[in-house]
C-alpha positions as CSV (number, residue, x, y, z in Angstrom):
1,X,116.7,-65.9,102.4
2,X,118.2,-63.5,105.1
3,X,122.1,-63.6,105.8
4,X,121.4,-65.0,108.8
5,X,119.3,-67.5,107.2
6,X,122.0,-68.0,104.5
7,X,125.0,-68.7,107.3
8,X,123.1,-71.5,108.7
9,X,122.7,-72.9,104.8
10,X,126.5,-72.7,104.2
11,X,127.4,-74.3,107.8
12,X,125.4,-77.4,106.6
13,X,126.6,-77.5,102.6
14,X,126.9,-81.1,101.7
15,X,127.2,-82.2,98.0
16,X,124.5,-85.0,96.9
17,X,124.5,-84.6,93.3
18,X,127.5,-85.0,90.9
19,X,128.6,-82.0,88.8
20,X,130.3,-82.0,85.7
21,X,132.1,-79.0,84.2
22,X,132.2,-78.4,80.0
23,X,134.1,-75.6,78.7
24,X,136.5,-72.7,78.3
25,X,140.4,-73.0,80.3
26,X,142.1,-69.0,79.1
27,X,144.3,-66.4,79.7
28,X,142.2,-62.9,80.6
29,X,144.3,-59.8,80.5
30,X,142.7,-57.2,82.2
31,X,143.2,-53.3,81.8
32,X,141.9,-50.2,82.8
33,X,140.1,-48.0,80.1
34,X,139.2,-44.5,80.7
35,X,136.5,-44.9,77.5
36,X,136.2,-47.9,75.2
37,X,138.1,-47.7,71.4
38,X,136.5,-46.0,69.0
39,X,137.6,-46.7,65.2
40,X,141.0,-44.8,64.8
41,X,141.7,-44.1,67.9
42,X,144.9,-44.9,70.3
43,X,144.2,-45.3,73.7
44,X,146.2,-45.7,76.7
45,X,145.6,-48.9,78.8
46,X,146.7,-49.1,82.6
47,X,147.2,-53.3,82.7
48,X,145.4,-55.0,86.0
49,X,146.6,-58.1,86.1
50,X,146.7,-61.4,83.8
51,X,144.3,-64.1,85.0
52,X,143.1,-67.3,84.1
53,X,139.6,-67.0,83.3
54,X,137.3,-68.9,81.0
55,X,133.6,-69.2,82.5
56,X,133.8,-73.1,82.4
57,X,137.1,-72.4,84.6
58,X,135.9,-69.6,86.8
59,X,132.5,-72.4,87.6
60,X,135.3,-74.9,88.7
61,X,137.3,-72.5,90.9
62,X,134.0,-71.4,92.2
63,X,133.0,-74.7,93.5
64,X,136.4,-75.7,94.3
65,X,136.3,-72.8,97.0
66,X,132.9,-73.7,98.2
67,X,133.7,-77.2,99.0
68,X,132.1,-78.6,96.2
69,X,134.0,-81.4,93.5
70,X,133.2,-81.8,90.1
71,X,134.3,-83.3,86.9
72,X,136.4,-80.5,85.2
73,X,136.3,-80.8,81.1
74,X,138.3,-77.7,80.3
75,X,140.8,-78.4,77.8
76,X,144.2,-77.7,78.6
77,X,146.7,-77.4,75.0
78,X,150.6,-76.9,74.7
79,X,152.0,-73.5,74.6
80,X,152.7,-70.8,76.4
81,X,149.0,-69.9,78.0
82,X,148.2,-73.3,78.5
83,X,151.2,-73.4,81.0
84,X,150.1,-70.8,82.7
85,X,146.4,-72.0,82.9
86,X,148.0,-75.4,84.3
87,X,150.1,-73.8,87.0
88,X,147.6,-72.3,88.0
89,X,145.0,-74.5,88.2
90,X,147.1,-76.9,89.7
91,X,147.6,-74.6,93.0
92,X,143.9,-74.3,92.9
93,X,143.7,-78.0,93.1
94,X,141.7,-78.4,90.2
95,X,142.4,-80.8,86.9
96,X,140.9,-81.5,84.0
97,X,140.0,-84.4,82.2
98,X,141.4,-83.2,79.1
99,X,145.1,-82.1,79.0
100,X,147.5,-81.8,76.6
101,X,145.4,-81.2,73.5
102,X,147.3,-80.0,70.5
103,X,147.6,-76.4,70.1
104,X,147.4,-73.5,72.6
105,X,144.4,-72.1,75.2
106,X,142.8,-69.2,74.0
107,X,143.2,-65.6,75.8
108,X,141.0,-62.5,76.1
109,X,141.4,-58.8,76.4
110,X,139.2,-57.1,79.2
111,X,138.7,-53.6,79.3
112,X,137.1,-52.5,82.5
113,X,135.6,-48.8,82.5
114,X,135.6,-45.9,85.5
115,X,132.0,-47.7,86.4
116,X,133.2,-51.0,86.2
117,X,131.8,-52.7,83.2
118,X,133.9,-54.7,81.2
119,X,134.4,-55.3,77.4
120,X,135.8,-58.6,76.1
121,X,137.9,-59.2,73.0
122,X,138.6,-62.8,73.1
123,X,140.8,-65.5,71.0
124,X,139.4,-69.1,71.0
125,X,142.0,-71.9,71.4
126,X,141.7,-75.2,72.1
127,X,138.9,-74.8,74.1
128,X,136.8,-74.7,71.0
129,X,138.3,-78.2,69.2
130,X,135.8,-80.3,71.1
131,X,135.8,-84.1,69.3
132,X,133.8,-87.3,70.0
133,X,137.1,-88.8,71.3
134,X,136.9,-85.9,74.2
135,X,133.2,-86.2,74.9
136,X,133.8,-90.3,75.6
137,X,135.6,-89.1,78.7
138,X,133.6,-87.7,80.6
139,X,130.7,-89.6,82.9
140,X,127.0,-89.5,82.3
141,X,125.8,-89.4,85.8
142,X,121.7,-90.3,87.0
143,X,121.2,-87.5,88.9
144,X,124.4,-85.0,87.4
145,X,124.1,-81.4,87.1
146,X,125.6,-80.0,83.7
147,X,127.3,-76.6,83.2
148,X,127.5,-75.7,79.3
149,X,128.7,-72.4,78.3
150,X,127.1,-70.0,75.5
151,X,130.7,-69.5,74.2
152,X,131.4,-73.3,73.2
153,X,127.3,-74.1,71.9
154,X,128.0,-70.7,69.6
155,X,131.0,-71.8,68.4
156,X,131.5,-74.5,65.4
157,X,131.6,-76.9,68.3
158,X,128.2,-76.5,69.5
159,X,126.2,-79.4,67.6
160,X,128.9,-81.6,69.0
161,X,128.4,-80.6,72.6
162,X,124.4,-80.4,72.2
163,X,124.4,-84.0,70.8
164,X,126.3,-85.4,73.7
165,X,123.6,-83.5,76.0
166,X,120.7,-84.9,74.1
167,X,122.7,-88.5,75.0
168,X,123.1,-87.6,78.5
169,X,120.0,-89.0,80.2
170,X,119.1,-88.6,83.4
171,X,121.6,-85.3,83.7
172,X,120.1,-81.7,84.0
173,X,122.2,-79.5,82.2
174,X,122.7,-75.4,83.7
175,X,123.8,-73.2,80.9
176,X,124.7,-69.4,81.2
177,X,124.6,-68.7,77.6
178,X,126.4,-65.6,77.7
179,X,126.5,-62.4,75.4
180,X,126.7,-64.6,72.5
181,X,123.6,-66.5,72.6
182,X,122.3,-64.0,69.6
183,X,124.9,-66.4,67.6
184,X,123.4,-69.8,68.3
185,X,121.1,-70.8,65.2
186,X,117.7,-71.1,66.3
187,X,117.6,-75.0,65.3
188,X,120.2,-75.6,67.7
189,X,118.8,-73.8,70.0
190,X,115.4,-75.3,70.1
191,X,117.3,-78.6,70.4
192,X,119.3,-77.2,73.6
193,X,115.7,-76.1,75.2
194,X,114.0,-79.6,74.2
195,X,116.8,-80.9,76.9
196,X,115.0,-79.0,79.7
197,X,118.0,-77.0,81.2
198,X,117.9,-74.4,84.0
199,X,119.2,-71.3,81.7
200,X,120.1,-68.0,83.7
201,X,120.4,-65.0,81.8
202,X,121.5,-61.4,82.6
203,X,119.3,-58.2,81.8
204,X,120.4,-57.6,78.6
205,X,120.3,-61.1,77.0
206,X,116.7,-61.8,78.5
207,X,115.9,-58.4,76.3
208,X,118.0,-60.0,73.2
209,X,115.6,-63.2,73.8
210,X,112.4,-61.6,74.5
211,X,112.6,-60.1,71.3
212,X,113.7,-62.9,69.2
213,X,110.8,-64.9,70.5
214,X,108.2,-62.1,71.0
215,X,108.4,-62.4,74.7
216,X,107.3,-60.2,77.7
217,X,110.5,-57.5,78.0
218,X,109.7,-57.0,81.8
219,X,109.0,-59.6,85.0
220,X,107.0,-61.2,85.7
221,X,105.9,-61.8,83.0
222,X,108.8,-63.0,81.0
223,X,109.3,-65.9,83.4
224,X,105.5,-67.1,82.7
225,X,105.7,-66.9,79.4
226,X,109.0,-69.0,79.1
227,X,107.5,-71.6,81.4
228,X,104.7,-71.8,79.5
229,X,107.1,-71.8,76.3
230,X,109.8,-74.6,77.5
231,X,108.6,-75.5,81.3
232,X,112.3,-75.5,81.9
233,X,113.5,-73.0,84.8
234,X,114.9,-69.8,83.9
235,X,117.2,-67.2,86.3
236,X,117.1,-63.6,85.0
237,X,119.9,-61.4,86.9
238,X,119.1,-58.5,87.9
239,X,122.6,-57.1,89.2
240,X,122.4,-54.9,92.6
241,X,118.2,-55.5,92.6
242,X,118.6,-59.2,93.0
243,X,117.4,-62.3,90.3
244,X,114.1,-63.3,89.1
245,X,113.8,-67.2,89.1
246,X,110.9,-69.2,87.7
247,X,110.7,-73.4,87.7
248,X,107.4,-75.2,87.8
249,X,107.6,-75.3,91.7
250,X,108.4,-72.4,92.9
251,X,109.1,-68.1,91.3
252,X,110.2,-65.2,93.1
253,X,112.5,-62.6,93.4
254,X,115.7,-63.7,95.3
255,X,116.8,-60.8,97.7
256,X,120.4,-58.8,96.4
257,X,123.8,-58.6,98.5
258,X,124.1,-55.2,98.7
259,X,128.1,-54.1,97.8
260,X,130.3,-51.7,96.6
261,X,130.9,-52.9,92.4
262,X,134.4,-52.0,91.4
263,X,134.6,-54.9,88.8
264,X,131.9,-56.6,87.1
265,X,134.5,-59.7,85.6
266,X,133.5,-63.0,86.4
267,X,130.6,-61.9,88.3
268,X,128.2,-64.0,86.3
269,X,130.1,-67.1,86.3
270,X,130.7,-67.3,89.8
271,X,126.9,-66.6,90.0
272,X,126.6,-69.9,87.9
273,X,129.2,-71.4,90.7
274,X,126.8,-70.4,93.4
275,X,124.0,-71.9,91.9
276,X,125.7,-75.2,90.9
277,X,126.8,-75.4,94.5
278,X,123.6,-74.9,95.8
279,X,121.5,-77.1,93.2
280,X,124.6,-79.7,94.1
281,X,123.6,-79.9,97.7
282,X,119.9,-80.4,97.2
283,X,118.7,-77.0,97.8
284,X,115.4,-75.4,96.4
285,X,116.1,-73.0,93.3
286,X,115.2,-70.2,95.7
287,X,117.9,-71.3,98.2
288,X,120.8,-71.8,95.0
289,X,119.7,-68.3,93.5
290,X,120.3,-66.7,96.9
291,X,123.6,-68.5,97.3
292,X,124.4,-67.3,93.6
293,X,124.1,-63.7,94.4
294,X,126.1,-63.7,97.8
295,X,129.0,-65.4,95.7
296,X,128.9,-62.4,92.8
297,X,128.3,-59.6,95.3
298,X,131.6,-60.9,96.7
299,X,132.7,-61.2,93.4
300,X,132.1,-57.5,91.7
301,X,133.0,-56.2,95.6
302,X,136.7,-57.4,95.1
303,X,139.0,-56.2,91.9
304,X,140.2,-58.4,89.2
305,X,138.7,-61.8,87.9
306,X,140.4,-64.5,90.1
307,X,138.4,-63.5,93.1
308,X,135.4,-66.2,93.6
309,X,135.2,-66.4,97.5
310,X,135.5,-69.6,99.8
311,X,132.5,-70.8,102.4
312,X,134.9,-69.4,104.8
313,X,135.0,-66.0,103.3
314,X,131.3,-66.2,102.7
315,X,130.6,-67.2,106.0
316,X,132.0,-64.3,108.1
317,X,130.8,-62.0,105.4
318,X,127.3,-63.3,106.5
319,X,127.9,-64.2,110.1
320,X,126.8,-60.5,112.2
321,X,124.8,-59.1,108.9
């Protein structure tokens, strides 16, 4: 899909399918970093900014700006970063079905290097405390789309979640699983790909997974084998050279937004926005893939992690490209 071709798509993006949103609601605190640590050492930070951040809340905000509503689970505690998650979320006009939980919201430190790659050091809340009595309020949809997180199914929540999946009929769950899907036992995990979801991965964790089930390490072949595997779609990311997709329809490589990177935070999630928004409105994978990368080129283009764009912004980007 052209820019041109991808203008006309955004002019005409109407939601037909419902979209729920599972996961994290916390505080990232973002600093400069000449070097990462090493063990001993004192380094100097230069402090960015403090964001919310979460990918479960950087999905919502995504689709929020893109026109698209959804059903937000991110659970909000009591305490001081839960306030300020709140606040915030509340001028982005977004809520979430679960408020007030007991105890605080979790908070991260990101350290983002000279090239722009970041390193996370992160403290898990009450994003993690998922319970049955939480699960009964959110809606099982015919028809829903699903975004899960990797950081909720590795943590000690993650059976939880995956039973309600495997109880949500008729939904199609899309899960980003994140640098910690090396922590998801491989039970639970063949129980997560027995659902069928559309997974998108980065480079590195398609490398982690190609190894850990004796896969193809380069495309396409990757994508063939983990059709023929699961026959569940599969994005790999691919940063400035685009993203591989592969369903049972249709496979390709879907064509980069070419950018200046000065921040790689959020830039996956708010590829998993794009995508949602897409799938959302009845487009073809192709078509939500596409949308995916214009919303994280914009994304890793603009400094700090609160920076998922609106259609607006994405359409003059695209308008005389």
């Amino acid at each position: 899909m052209t820019n041109a071709q991808l203008y006309q798509r955004l002019l005409n993006l109407q939601q037909q399918r419902p979209v729920t949103v599972i996961g994290a609601a916390v505080i990232d605190v973002i600093a400069d970093a000449y070097a990462l640590p090493w063990r001993g050492c004192d380094i100097e930070l230069k402090q960015q900014s403090v964001n919310i951040g979460g990918c479960a809340l950087n999905i919502a905000v995504a689709l929020k700006r893109l026109g698209i509503s959804a059903h937000n689970a991110l659970p909000l505690g009591q305490g001081v970063w839960a306030e300020i998650v709140r606040n915030n979320l509340a001028r982005e006009g977004v809520t979430s079905l679960i408020d007030n939980a007991s105890g605080d919201n979790g908070w991260c430190l990101a350290l983002v290097e000279p090239d722009g790659e970041r390193t996370f050091m992160s403290f898990s809340g009450v994003e993690n405390a998922w319970s049955e009595e939480w699960l009964a309020r959110l809606p099982v949809e015919d028809h829903a789309l699903v975004s899960l997180s990797g950081y909720q199914l590795a943590a000690p929540c993650g059976e939880l979640l995956v039973n309600w999946l495997e109880n949500a009929t008729g939904a199609t769950a899309l899960i980003d699983f994140g640098p910690r899907i090396a922590d998801i036992p491989e039970p639970l995990m063949q129980r997560i790909m027995a659902c069928r979801p559309v997974v998108s991965l980065n480079r590195q964790e398609a490398e982690l997974i190609a190894e850990r089930w004796a896969l193809p390490d380069s495309m396409p072949g990757f994508g063939e084998q983990w059709l023929a595997r699961f026959g569940a779609p599969v994005i790999v990311r691919q940063d400035k050279d685009g993203a591989w997709y592969f369903s049972e329809n249709e496979s390709g490589l879907a064509a980069p937004f070419p950018t200046t990177v000065v921040d790689t935070i959020g830039a996956g999630d708010s590829h998993a926005g794009g995508m949602l928004a897409g799938l959302a409105a009845g487009w073809s994978l192709a078509e939500a893939v596409t949308l995916g990368n214009a919303v994280a080129s914009w994304v890793v283009g603009h400094r700090g992690g609160d920076c998922a764009p609106t259609r607006e912004e994405l359409l003059l980007a695209n308008k005389n490209v």
